[in-house]
C-alpha positions in Angstrom: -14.9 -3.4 -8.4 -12.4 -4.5 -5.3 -14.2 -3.5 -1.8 -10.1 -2.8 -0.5 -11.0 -3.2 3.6 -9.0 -1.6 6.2 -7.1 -3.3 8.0 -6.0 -3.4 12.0 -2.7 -3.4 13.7 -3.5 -7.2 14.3 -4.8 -7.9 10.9 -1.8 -5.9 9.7 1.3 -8.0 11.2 -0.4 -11.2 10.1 -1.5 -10.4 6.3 1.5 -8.1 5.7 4.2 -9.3 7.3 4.0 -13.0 6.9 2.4 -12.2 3.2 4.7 -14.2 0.9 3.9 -11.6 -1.8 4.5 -8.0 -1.6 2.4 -5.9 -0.1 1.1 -2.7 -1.1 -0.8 -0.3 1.6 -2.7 2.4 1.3 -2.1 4.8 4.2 -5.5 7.1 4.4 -7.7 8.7 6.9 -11.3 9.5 6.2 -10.9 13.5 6.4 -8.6 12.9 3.6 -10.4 14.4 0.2 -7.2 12.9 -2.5 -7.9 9.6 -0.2 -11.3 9.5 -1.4 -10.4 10.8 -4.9 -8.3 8.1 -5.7 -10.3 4.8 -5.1 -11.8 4.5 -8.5 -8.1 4.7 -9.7 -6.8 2.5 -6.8 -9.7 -0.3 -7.8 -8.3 -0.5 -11.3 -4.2 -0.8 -9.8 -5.8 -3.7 -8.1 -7.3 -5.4 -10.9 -4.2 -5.1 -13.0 -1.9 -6.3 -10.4 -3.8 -8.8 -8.0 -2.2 -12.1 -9.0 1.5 -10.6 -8.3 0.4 -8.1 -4.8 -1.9 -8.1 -1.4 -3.3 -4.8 -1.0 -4.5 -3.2 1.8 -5.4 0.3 3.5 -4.1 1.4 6.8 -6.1 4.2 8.7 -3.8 6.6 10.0 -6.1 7.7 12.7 -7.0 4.4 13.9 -3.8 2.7 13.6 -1.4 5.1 14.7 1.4 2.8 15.7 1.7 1.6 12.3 1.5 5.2 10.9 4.5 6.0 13.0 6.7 2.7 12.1 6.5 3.3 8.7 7.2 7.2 9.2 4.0 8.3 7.1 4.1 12.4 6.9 0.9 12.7 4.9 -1.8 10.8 3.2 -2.5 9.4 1.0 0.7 7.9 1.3 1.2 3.9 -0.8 4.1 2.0 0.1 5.1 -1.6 -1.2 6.6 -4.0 1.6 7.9 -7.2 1.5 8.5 -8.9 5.3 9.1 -5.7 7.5 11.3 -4.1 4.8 9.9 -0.7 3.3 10.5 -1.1 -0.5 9.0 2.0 -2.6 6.8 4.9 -1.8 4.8 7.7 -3.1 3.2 10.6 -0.9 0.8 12.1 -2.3 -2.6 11.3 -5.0 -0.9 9.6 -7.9 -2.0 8.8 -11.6 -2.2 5.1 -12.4 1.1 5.5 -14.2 2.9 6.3 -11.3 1.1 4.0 -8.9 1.9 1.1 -11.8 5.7 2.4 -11.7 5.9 1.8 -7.9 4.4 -1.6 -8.1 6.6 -2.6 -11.5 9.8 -0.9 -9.2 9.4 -2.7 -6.2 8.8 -6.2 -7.8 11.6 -5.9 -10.1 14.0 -4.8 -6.4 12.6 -8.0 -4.6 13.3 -9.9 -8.0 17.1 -8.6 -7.7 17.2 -9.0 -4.4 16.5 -12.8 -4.7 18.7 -14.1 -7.2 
């Protein structure tokens, strides 16, 4: 089982914007009840995909600034980002296979987007 740590504004433009991988971040706030809901499902999205993305949760309430650049409007809210580029979302609890789609999505845009 992953321990996912939250993350500051510091922490966050060092690990996720010079991360040479994609990046995916887990907006949540601790009054959030889906937020809680969906760890157990979130730890497994890691183990499947931690060789190819970071991952890493933002708290909306403490990092407010961050919340605001990346124009979250509810939480849970997971976004992938590569550099400072925004490059899938979902709002919202998810099912794995959904949370897997966004991951699969984003990679294969980044792919694309290299050659």
């Amino acid at each position: 089982m992953w321990d996912l740590k939250t993350i500051d504004e510091k922490e966050f433009y060092d690990k996720v914007l010079n991360c040479s991988k994609p990046v995916f971040i887990d907006f949540w706030a601790v009054w959030c009840p889906p937020c809680r809901m969906m760890e157990p499902l979130l730890n497994n999205i890691i183990e499947m995909y931690k060789d190819k993305v970071e991952f890493v949760k933002v708290n909306v309430d403490i990092n407010k600034k961050i919340a605001r650049d990346y124009d979250i409007q509810g939480v849970p809210s997971y976004m992938i980002v590569k550099g400072r580029k925004k490059i899938k979302e979902i709002i919202g609890a998810s099912s794995k296979k959904q949370l897997a789609n966004l991951i699969d999505d984003a990679i294969k845009i980044i792919n694309n987007g290299n050659k």
